[in-house]
C-alpha positions as CSV (number, residue, x, y, z in Angstrom):
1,X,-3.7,-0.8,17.0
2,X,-6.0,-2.5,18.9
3,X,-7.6,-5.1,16.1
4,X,-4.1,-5.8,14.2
5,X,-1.5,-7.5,15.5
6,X,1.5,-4.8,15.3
7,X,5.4,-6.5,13.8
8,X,8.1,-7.0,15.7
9,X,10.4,-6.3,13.5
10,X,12.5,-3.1,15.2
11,X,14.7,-2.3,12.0
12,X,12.1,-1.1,9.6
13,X,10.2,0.1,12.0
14,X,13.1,2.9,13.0
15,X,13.4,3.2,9.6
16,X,9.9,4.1,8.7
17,X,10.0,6.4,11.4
18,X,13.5,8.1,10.7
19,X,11.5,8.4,7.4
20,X,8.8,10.0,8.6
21,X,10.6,12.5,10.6
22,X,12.2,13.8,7.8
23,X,8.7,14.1,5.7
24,X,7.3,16.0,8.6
25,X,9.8,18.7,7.8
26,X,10.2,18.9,4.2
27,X,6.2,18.9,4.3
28,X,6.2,22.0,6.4
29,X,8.6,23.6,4.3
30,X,6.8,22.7,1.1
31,X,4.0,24.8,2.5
32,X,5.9,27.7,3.7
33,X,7.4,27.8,0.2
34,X,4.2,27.9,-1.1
35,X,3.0,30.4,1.4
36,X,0.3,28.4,2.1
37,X,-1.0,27.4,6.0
38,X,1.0,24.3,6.9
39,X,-2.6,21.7,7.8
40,X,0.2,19.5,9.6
41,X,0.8,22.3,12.5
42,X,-1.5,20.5,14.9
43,X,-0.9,17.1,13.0
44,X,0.1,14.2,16.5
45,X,1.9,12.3,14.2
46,X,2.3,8.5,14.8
47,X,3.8,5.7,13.0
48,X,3.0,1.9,13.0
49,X,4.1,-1.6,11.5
50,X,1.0,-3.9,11.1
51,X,2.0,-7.6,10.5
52,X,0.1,-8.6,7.8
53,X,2.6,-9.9,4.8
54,X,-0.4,-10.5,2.5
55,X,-1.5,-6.7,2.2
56,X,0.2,-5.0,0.3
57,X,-0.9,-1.3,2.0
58,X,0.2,1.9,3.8
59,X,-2.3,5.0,4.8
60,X,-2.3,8.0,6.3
61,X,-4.8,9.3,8.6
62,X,-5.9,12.7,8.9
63,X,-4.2,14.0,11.6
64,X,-0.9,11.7,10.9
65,X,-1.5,8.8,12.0
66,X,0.4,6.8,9.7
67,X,0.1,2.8,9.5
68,X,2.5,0.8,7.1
69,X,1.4,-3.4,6.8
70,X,4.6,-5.8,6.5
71,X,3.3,-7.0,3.1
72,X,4.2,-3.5,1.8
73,X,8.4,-4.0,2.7
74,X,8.4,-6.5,0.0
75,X,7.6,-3.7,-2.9
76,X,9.3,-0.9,-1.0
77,X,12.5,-2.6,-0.7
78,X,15.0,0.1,0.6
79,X,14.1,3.8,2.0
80,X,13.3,5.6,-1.3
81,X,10.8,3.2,-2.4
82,X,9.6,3.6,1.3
83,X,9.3,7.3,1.2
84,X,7.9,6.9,-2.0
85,X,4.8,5.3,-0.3
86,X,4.7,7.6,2.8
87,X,4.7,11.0,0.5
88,X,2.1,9.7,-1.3
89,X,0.2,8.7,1.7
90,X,0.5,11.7,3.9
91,X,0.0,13.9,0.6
92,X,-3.5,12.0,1.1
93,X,-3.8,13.8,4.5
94,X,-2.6,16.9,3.9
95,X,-4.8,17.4,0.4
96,X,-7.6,16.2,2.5
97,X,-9.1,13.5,-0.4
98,X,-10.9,11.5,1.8
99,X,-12.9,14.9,2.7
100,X,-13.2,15.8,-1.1
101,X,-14.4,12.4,-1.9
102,X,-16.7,13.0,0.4
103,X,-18.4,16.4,-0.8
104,X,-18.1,15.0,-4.8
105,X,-20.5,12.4,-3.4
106,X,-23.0,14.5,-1.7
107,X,-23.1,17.2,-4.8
108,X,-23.3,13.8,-7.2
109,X,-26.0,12.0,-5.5
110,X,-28.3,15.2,-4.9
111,X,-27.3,16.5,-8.6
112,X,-28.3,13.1,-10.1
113,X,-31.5,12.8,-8.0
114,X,-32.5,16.4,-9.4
115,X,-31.5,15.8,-12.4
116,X,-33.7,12.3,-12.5
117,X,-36.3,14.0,-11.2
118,X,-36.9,16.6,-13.9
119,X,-36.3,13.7,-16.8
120,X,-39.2,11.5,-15.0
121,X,-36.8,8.7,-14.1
122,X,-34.6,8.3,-17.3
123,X,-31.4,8.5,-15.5
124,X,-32.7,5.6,-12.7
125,X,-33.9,3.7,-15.7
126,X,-30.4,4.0,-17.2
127,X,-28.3,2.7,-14.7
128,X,-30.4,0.0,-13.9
129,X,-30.2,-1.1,-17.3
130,X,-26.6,-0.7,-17.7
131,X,-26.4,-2.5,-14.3
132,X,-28.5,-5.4,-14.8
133,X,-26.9,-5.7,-18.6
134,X,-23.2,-5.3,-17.2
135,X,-22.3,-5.3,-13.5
136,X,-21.6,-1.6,-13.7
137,X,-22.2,1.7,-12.4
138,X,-22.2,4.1,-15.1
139,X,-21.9,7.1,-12.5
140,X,-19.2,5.2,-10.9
141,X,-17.4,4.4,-14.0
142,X,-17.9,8.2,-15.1
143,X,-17.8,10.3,-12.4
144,X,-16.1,8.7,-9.1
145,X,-13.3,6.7,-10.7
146,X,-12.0,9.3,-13.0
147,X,-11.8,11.8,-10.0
148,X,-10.8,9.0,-7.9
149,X,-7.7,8.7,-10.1
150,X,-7.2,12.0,-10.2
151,X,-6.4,12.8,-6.5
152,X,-4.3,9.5,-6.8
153,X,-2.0,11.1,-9.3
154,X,-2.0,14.3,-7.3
155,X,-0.7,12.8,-4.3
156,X,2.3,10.7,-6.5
157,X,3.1,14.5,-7.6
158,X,3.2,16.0,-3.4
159,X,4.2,12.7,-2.7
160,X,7.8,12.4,-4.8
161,X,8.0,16.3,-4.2
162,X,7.8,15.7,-0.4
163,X,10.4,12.5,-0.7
164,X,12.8,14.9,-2.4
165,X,12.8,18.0,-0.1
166,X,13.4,15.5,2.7
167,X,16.6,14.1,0.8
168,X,15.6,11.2,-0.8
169,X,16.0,9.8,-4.5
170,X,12.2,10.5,-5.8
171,X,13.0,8.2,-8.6
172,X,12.4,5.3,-6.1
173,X,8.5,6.1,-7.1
174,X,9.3,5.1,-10.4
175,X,10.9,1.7,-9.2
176,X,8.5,1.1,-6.9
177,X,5.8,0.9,-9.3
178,X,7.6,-1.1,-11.7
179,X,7.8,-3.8,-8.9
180,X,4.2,-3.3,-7.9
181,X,3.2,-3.9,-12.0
182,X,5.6,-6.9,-11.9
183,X,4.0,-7.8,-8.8
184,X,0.6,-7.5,-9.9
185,X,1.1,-8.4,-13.0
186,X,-2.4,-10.1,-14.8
187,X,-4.2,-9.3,-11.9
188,X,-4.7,-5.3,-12.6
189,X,-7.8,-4.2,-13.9
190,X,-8.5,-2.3,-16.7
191,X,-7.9,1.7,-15.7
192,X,-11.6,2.9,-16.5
193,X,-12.9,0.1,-14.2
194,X,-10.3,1.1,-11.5
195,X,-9.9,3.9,-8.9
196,X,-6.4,4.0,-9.7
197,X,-4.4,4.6,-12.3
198,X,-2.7,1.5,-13.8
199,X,1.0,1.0,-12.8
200,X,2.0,1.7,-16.1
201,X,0.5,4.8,-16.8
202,X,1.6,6.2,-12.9
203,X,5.7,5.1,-14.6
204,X,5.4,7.1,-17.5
205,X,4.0,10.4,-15.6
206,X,6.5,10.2,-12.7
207,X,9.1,9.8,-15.1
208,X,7.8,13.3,-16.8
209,X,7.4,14.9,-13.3
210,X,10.3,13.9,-11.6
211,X,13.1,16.2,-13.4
212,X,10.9,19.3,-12.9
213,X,10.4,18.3,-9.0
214,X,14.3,18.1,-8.8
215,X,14.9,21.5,-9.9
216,X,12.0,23.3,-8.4
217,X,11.7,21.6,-5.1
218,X,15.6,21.1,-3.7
219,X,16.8,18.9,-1.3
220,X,16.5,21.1,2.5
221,X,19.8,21.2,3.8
222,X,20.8,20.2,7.4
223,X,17.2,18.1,7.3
């Protein structure tokens, strides 16, 4: 808040906020569904409009601290495709990825060193090779990026079930990322080089998930 330069424009501001209000709930009653220890009870939620039309961006802090940049509004487009993004974001938090991401490294790098150890260097040798021969981190490209991808899909999944508990069309997922692919369309890189999944491939399993999180996860009534 202090380094960006926060938008002025009210409207979708109150709406990202109206949003959010709603997520808070159906998030808490996803949990007690599941039986599971809501990790939002202490969570001082917070919501923000950065402007910044050229990035294209929304995150969720632990803690719920949520930041949406204008650039965003222009995929979004109405208030599914907006609680598209902030399911997926908060589902982020609440999964606690960036903590995960964390850990997979630590275990990585000390299994790799140990691992390069006992093999006198051949795993050093390796990835300098591939490096030098082709840009590319063959642990990266192996290891981080696939799971990488993986908690990405994860939180689409939490993310559209989230949007629906709180009463809103989860097929807005679906068009958001067929704007986002139109959007970034030639500029996308392959999936394997990526730490997301291409737009394409995020389509076609939201399409699969969504009729199953319409049955099993209801709209809440009197939200």
């Amino acid at each position: 808040k202090e380094k960006e330069k926060m938008s002025d424009d009210k409207k979708s501001l109150a709406q990202i906020k109206e949003i959010g209000k709603k997520m808070e709930n159906s998030i808490s009653e996803y949990f007690f569904q599941a039986n599971i220890k809501d990790p939002t009870t202490y969570f001082d939620w917070e919501y923000i409009l950065i402007n910044d039309p050229k990035t294209l961006n929304a995150w969720c802090m632990p803690g719920g601290k949520i930041a949406f940049y204008s650039g965003i509004l222009e995929v979004t487009k109405d208030e599914n495709g907006l609680a598209a993004v902030m399911g997926h974001e908060i589902a982020h938090a609440v999964a606690r990825h960036s903590l995960e991401r964390a850990s997979a490294a630590l275990a990585v790098n000390v299994g790799t060193l140990a691992a390069d150890i006992a093999l006198g260097g051949a795993i050093s040798r390796t990835r300098n090779t591939v490096g030098q021969t082709t840009g590319m981190d063959v642990v990266q490209l192996g290891i981080f990026n696939p799971f990488s991808r993986y908690q990405e899909s994860e939180a689409d999944y939490l993310g559209v079930i989230f949007a629906n508990l709180a009463g809103y069309d989860p097929s807005g997922a679906v068009q958001l990322w067929e704007r986002m692919q139109e959007k970034m369309k030639g500029k996308e890189p392959p999936q394997f080089l990526s730490t997301h999944p291409s737009s394409g491939n995020r389509i076609n399993d939201l399409r699969l998930l969504i009729p199953k999180v319409k049955i099993e996860y209801p709209k809440i009534q009197n939200l």
